[in-house]
LUMTORVEX-151978 format. One record per residue: residue number from 0; x, y, z of N, C-alpha, C in turn. Coordinates in pm, 1 decimal, padded with zeros to 6 digits. Layout:
N
+-----+----------+----------+----------+----------+----------+----------+----------+----------+----------+
!  nr !     n_px !     n_py !     n_pz !    ca_px !    ca_py !    ca_pz !     c_px !     c_py !     c_pz !
+-----+----------+----------+----------+----------+----------+----------+----------+----------+----------+
! NUM !        X !        Y !        Z !        X !        Y !        Z !        X !        Y !        Z !
...
+-----+----------+----------+----------+----------+----------+----------+----------+----------+----------+
***
This chain:
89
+-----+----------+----------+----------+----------+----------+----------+----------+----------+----------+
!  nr !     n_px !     n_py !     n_pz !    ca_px !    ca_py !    ca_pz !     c_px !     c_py !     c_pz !
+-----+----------+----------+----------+----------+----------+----------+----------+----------+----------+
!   0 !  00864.0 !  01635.8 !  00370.1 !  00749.6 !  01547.1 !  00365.5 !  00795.2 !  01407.5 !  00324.2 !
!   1 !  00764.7 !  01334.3 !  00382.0 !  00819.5 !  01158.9 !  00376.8 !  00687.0 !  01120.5 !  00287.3 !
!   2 !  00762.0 !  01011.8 !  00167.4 !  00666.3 !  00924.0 !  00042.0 !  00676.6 !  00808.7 !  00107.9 !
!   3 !  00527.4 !  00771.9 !  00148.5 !  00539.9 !  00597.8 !  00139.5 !  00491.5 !  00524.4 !  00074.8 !
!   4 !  00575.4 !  00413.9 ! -00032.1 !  00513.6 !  00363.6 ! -00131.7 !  00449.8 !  00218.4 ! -00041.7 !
!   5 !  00332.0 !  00214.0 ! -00079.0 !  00271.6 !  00098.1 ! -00061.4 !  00332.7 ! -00033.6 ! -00133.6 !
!   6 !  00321.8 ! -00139.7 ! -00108.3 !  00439.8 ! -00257.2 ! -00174.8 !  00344.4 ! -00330.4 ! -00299.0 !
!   7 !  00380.7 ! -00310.6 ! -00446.1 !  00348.6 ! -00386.7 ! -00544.5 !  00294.1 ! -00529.8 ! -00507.5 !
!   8 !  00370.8 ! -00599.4 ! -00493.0 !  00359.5 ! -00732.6 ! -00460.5 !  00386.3 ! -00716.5 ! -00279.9 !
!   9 !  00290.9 ! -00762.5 ! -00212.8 !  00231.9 ! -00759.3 ! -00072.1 !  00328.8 ! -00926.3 ! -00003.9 !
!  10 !  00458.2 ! -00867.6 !  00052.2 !  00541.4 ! -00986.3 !  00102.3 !  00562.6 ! -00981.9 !  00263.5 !
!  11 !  00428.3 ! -00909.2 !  00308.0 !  00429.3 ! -00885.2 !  00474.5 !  00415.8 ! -00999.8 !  00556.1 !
!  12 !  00305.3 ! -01087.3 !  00492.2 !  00270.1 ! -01189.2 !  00515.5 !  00383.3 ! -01300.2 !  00588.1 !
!  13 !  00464.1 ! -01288.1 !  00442.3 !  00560.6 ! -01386.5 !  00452.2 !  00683.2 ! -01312.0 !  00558.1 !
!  14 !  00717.8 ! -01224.3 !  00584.3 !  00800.9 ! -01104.1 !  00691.3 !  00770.2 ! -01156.7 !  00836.3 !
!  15 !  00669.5 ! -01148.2 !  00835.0 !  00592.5 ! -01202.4 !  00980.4 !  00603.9 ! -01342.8 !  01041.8 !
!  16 !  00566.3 ! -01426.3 !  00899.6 !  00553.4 ! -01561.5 !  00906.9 !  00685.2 ! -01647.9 !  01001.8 !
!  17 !  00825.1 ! -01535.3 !  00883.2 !  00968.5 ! -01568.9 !  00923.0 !  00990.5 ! -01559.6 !  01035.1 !
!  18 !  00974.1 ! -01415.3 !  01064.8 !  01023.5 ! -01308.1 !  01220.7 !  00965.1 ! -01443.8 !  01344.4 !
!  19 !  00873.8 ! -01460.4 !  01283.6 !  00767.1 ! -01527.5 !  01430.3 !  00872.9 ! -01679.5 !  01441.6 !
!  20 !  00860.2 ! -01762.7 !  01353.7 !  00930.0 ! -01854.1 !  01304.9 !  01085.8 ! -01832.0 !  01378.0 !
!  21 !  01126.4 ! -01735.1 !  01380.9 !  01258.4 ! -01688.1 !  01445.8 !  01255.3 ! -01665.5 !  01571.2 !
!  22 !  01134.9 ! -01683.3 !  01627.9 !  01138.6 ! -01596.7 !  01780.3 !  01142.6 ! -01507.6 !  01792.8 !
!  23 !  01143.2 ! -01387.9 !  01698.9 !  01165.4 ! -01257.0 !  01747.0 !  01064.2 ! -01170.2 !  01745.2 !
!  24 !  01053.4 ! -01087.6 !  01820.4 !  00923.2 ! -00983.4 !  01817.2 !  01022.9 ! -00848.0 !  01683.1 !
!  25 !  00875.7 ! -00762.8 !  01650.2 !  00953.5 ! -00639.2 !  01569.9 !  01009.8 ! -00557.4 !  01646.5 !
!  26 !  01040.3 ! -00524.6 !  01786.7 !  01118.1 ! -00478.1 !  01875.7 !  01268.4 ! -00504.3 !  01844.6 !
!  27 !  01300.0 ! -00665.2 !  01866.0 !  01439.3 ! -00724.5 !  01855.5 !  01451.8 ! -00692.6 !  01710.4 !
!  28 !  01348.6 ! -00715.4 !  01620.9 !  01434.4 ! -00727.5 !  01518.5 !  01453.6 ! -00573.1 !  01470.9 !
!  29 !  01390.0 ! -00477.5 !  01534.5 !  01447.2 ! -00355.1 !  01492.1 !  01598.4 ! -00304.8 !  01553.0 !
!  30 !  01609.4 ! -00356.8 !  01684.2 !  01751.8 ! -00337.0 !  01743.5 !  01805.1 ! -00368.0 !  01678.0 !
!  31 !  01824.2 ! -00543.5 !  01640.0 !  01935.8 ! -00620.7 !  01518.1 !  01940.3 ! -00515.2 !  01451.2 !
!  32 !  01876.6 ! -00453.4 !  01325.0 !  01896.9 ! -00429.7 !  01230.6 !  01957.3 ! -00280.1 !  01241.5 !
!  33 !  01956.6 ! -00207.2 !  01356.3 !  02014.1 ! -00110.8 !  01421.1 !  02133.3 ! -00077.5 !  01445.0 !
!  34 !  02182.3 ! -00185.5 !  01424.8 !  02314.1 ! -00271.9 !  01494.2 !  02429.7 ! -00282.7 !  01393.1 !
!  35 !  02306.3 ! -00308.6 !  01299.2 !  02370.1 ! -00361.8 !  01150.6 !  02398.0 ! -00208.8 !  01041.4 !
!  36 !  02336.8 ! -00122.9 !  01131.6 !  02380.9 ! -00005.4 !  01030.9 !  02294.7 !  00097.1 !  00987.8 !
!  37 !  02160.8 ! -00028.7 !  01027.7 !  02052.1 !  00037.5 !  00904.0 !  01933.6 !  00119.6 !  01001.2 !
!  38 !  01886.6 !  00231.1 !  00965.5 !  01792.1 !  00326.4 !  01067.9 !  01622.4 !  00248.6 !  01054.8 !
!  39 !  01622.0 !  00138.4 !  01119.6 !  01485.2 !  00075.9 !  01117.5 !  01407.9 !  00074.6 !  01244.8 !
!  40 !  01336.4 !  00077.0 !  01257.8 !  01225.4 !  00101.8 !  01385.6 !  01116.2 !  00034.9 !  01394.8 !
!  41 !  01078.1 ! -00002.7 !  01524.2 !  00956.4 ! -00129.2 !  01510.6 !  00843.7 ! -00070.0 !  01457.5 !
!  42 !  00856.4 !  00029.7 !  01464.3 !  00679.9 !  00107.0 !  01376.7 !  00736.3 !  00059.0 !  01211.7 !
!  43 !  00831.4 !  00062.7 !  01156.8 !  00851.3 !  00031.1 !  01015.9 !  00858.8 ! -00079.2 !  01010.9 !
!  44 !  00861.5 ! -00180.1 !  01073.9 !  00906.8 ! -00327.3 !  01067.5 !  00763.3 ! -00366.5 !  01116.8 !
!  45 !  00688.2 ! -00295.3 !  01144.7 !  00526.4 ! -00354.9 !  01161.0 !  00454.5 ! -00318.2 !  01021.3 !
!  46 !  00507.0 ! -00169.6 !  00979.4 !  00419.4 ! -00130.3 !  00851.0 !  00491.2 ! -00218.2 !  00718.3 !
!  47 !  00603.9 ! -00266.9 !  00728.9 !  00661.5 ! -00394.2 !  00650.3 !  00581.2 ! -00453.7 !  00667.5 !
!  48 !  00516.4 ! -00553.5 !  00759.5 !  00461.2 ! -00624.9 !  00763.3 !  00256.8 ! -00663.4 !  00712.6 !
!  49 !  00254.6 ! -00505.4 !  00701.7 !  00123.5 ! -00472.3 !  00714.0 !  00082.5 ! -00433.3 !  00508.8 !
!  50 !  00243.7 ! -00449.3 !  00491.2 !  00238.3 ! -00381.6 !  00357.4 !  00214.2 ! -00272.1 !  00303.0 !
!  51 !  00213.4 ! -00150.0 !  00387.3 !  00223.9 ! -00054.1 !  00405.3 !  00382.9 !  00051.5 !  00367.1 !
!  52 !  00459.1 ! -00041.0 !  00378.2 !  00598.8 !  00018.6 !  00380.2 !  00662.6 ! -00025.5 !  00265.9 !
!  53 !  00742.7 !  00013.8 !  00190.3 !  00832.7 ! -00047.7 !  00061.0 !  00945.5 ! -00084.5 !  00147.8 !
!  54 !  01022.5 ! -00172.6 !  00131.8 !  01133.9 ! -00240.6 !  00184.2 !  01248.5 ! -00231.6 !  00069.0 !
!  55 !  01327.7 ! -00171.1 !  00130.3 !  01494.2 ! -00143.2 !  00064.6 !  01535.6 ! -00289.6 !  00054.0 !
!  56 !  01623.7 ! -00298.4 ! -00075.5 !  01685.0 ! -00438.0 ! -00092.0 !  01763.1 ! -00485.7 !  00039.9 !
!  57 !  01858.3 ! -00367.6 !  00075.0 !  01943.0 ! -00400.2 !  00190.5 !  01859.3 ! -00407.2 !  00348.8 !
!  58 !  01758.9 ! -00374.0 !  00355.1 !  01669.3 ! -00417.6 !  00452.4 !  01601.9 ! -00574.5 !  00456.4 !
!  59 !  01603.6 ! -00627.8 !  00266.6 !  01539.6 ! -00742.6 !  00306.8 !  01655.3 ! -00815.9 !  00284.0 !
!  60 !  01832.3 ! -00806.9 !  00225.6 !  01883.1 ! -00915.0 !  00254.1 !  01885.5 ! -00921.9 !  00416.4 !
!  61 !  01918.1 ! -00828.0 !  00526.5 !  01966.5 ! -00837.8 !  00659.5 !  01840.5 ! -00916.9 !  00699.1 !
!  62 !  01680.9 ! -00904.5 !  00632.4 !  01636.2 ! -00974.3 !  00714.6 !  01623.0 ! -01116.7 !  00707.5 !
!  63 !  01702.5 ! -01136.5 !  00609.7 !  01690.7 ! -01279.8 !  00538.6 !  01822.8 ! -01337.6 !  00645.5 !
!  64 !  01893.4 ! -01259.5 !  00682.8 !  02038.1 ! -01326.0 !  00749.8 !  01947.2 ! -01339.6 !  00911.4 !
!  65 !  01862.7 ! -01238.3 !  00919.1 !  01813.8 ! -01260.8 !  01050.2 !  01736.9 ! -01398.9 !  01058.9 !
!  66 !  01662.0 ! -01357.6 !  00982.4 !  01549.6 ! -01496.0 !  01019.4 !  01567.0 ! -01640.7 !  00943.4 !
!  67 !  01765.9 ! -01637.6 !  00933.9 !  01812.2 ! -01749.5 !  00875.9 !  01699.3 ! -01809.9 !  00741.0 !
!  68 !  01675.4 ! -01751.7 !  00670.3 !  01641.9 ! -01787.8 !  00550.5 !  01647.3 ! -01736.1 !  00405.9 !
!  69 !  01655.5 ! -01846.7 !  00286.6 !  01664.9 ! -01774.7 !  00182.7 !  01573.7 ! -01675.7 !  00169.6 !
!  70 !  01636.9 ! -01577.4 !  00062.7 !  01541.9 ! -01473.9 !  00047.2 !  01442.8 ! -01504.1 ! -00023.4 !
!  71 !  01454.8 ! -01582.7 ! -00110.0 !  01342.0 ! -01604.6 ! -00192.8 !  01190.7 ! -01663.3 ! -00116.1 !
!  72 !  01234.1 ! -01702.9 !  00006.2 !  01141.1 ! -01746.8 !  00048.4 !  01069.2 ! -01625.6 !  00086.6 !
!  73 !  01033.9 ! -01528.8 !  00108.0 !  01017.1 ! -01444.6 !  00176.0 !  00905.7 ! -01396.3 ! -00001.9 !
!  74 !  00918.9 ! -01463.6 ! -00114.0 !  00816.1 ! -01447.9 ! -00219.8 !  00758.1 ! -01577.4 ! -00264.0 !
!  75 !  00789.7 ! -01675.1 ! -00148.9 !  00663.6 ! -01777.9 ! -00182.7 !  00549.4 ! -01726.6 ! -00161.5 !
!  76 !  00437.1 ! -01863.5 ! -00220.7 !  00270.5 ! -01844.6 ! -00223.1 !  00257.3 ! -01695.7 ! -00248.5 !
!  77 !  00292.9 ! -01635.4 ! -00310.8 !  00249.6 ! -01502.9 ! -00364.5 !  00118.7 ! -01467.0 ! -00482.1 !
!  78 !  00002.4 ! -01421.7 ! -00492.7 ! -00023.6 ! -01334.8 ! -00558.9 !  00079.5 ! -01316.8 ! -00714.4 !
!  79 !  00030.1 ! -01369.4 ! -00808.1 !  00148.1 ! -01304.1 ! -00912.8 !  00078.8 ! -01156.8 ! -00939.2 !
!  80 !  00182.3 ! -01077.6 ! -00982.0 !  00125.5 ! -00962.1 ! -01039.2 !  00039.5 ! -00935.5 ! -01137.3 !
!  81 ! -00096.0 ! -00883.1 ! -01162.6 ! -00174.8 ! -00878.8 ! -01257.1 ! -00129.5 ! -00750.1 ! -01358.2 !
!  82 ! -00132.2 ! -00794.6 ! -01488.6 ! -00099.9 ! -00698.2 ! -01539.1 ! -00240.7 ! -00582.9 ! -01607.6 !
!  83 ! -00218.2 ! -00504.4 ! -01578.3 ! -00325.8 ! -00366.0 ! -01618.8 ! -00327.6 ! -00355.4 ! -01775.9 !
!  84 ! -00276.3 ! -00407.9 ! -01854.1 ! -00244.1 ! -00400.9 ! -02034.1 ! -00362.1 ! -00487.3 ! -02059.4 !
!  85 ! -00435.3 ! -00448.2 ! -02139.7 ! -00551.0 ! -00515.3 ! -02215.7 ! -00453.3 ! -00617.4 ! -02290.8 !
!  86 ! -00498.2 ! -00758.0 ! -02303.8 ! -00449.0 ! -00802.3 ! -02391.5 ! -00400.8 ! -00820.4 ! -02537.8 !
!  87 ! -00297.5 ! -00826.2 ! -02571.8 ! -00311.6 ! -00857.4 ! -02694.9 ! -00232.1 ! -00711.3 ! -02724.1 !
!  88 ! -00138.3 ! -00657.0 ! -02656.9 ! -00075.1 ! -00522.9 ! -02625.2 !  00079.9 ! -00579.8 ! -02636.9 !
+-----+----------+----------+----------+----------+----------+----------+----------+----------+----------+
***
């Protein structure tokens, strides 16, 4: 039975923003990353995007080499995380 963690902080947005920005559909960029070693598939590289999927570190440096950008960009304009602790904890 396969776990899919839904993503804490929601960075699909910005996944998409890049990919598109790059020219590439999630087709190509699932080949690239195919290529590169890693078992990715355009159904996972859409549910990346949808925030649906947790993303392996080594999935998001390759995609950072793909879509020629720092990684960090890929957590701009974010949502900060809210924390669930009553204050004063």
């Amino acid at each position: 039975m396969e776990n899919k963690l839904k993503q804490d902080v929601p960075i699909g947005h910005n996944l998409k923003k890049f990919r598109q920005k790059a020219g590439l559909s999630q087709e190509s960029v699932a080949a690239k990353l195919q290529t590169m070693g890693l078992d990715i598939h355009q159904k996972i590289i859409s549910e990346m995007e949808l925030g649906t999927y947790s993303i392996r570190i080594s999935v998001l440096l390759a995609l950072a080499e793909l879509y020629d950008t720092p990684i960090q960009d890929f957590f701009a304009d974010l949502d900060r995380y809210k924390e669930t602790v009553p204050p004063g904890r």
